[in-house]
Phi, psi and omega in degrees: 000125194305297181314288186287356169285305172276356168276119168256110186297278032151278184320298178302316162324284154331340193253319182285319183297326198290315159283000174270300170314321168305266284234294193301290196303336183299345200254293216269003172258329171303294179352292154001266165286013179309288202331320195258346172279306201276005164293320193277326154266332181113193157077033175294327195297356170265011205300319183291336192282002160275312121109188161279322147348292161305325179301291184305337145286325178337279171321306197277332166299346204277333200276351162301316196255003167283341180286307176318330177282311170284356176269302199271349193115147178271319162356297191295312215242008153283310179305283186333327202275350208251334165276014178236336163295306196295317184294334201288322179302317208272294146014302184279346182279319208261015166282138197250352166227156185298342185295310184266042202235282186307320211272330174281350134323307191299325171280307198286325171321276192317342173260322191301346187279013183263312202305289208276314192268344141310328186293319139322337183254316164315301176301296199266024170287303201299340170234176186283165163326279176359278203309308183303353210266331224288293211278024169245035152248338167279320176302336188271346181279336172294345152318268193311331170304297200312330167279358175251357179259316195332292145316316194294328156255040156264332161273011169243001162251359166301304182266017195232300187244265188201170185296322172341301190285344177295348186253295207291343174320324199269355181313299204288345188283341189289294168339301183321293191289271187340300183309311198284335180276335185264320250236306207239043108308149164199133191226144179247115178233151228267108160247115174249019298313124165220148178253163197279157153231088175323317198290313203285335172292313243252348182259017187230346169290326166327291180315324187259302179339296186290340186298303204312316193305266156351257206308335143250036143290359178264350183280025173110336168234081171327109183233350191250147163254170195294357153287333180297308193308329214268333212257297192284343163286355154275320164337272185282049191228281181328290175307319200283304187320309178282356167290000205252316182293340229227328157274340184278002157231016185264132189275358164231085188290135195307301196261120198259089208293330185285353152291359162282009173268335179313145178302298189285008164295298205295328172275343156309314172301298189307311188291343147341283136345288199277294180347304187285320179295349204286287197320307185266308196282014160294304167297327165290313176249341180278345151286339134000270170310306210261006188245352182271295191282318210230339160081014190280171205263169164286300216292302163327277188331316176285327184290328186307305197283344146309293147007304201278296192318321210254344177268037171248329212260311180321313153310321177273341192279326171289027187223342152312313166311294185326309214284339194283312127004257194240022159098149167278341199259343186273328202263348190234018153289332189284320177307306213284347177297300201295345172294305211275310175316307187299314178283356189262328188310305174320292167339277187307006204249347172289328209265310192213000174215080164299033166248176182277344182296322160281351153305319174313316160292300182327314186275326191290326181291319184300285177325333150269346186294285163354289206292288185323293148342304118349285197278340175279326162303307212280306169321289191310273192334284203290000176254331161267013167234217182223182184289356198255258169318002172278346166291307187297297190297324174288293179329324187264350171299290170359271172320331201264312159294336174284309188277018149288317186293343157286320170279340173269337174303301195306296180305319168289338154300351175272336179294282212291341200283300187316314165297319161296327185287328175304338169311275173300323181313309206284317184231013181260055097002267184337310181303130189284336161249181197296125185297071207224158180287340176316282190336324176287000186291352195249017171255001172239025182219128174305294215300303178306319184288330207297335215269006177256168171299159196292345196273328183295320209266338160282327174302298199280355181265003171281298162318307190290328180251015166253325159318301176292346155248040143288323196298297192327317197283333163319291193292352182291315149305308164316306185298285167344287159352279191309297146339308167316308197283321175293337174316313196288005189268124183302137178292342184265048198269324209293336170296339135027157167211143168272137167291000000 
């Protein structure tokens, strides 16, 4: 192939991986660096909303730039998504209130929904099916870096320079990956006239917008009333119904619908889903549970959910082998075994096994499950469609995990807030301070926990951890989901031919 003759794949690779990492490492170095960023600005009652913000362009930018990527090319609007993520960065070092803090997430979120599923689309223009299985298991490996380099340097310019650099780190790696893709990428894309579809972008951002908004009003701080909440879940009902009427008449629609009629489109996507809320309310609650219920370090707390970084990179490089073999569909069954281990793991570690080591295996199981799963989806998909729809189709695979990982944190931090308060209503008598979901923030600081009675502290971790295996037993159905939906994946993928 002429194209893959003048691109030095080697290089471009390097490049992609290099911008992936950017875009990965931005959620566990913020994390990090929360704490000493709202000591220095202020604004904690905003705290989730740095965030969510960032989630909420994301989410609503990837299947925009996936459209964008097969009209213009991926070259163009990977540079673009990667200048608009960098300003967004420098913005976020020199903000000085917590308000312009959010809004420069919001710009940085909107170049990041450019980064990872282009970036992902660049890797399957350049190599064949064969190749593409080996190198989506190198790609999958920059999650577990990130997550084990992530802290250490958000705690090492927290204590060393400033919170700032945790947003400018990303300058020079941005520069770097841009430069090498405009310079030694070469793509031939078909010049034609085309037109944009403003209207259907402008009705699915509206749309996701007001859900994302709802939904995070579940997280315990409630800033909205329930008419307001009633009024964007109509909002966002109204638009997606006309987004749907409105790509079905246009001739060039953002959302292409006959690729959800493939089977393997459609179920990928779905297990996509539950797979992504599984993945985030995971990341979420579970240093929760191990540092609140079992009195374990932030660092114990961190090491369970490294443990899921490192059986996802593992998992994916076998499955790179594997899926070439025994199919995509065999291959993306072992992940959903390793999804139903990890969430029954999870279960068990509230009923009959508190500790961290078995949380660790729990997440080290999700995490192959993941790996395994994941990397079979991202193949299939880019193996069933030709070049002209793959940007889009890698993209809403995305989109799709994200936007599970958002609606499951959320619903499910409303299972645990909702459980716990019924909780505290019921038994905090006993308690010396006000029986509130605030009182569990002090099982999660040593200095704070010590300072309650051995009886408070049994109270409230008896609460956190019969609330949190609601969560759990949730995800064990969310896993069941998924498995159902990888069961429904046509058997004959590995026969397949590459476009």
């Amino acid at each position: 192939m002429d194209k893959q003759k003048r691109t030095n794949r080697p290089l471009v690779l390097a490049a992609v991986m290099l911008a992936m990492f950017m875009a990965a490492v931005e959620a566990t170095i913020v994390a990090t660096a929360m704490p000493g960023i709202v000591a220095d600005l202020g604004g904690f009652s905003l705290y989730s909303w740095v965030f969510s913000s960032y989630l909420l362009m994301q989410v609503v930018a990837i299947p925009l730039y996936g459209k964008l990527a097969d009209l213009y090319g991926r070259k163009l609007i990977f540079s673009i998504g990667i200048i608009i993520f960098l300003i967004g960065s420098l913005l976020c070092g020199f903000s000085f209130t917590m308000e312009m803090l959010i809004i420069s997430r919001v710009l940085q979120g909107l170049g990041a929904g450019a980064v990872q599923p282009i970036a992902t689309t660049i890797v399957g223009d350049m190599y064949t099916k064969e190749e593409r299985a080996s190198i989506q298991g190198y790609l999958a490996s920059i999650w577990g870096v990130s997550a084990i380099i992530g802290p250490l340097l958000g705690a090492f310019f927290m204590e060393y320079v400033n919170w700032s650099w945790v947003f400018w780190m990303n300058v020079p790696f941005g520069i770097v990956s841009m430069g090498i893709v405009i310079f030694f990428l070469h793509e031939s894309v078909e010049k034609k006239q085309q037109s944009l579809d403003l209207g259907g972008a402008a009705l699915l951002l509206v749309s996701i917008s007001a859900l994302m908004v709802v939904l995070v009003q579940f997280d315990g701080t409630m800033i909205l009333s329930k008419t307001e909440l009633l009024l964007l879940v109509s909002l966002s009902l109204v638009c997606l119904i006309w987004f749907f009427y409105h790509e079905r008449r246009v001739t060039a629609p953002i959302v292409t619908f006959s690729l959800w009629r493939q089977k393997e489109i459609r179920y990928a996507n779905l297990a996509s889903f539950t797979s992504g809320a599984m993945l985030m309310a995971v990341s979420s609650f579970l240093p929760t549970y191990v540092q609140g219920v079992l009195a374990q370090t932030p660092l114990i707390a961190g090491l369970t959910l490294t443990a899921m970084s490192i059986g996802w990179p593992i998992a994916s490089t076998i499955a790179g082998k594997m899926m070439l073999k025994t199919g995509f569909r065999v291959t993306a069954l072992i992940g959903g075994f390793g999804l139903l281990a990890g969430a029954l793991g999870y279960y068990l570690l509230t009923a009959f096994l508190p500790n961290p080591w078995w949380a660790g295996f729990s997440s080290f199981m999700l995490g192959a499950g993941l790996g395994f799963s994941t990397t079979t989806f991202v193949v299939s998909i880019q193996s069933s469609v030709d070049w002209k729809a793959r940007g889009e189709a890698t993209a809403m695979n995305l989109f799709m995990r994200l936007l599970g990982g958002a609606v499951g944190v959320a619903l499910l931090g409303g299972i645990l807030n909702s459980r716990l308060r019924a909780f505290l209503e019921r038994e905090g008598e006993a308690l010396s301070i006000e029986p509130s979901i605030e009182a569990v923030n002090r099982l999660l600081e040593a200095e704070e926990r010590a300072l309650l009675s051995q009886g408070e502290q049994s109270l409230l971790q008896t609460g956190l951890s019969s609330s949190l295996a609601a969560v759990f037993l949730a995800l064990v159905v969310l896993a069941v989901l998924s498995f159902l939906f990888i069961l429904l994946l046509p058997k004959d993928q590995v026969e397949k031919q590459e476009n």
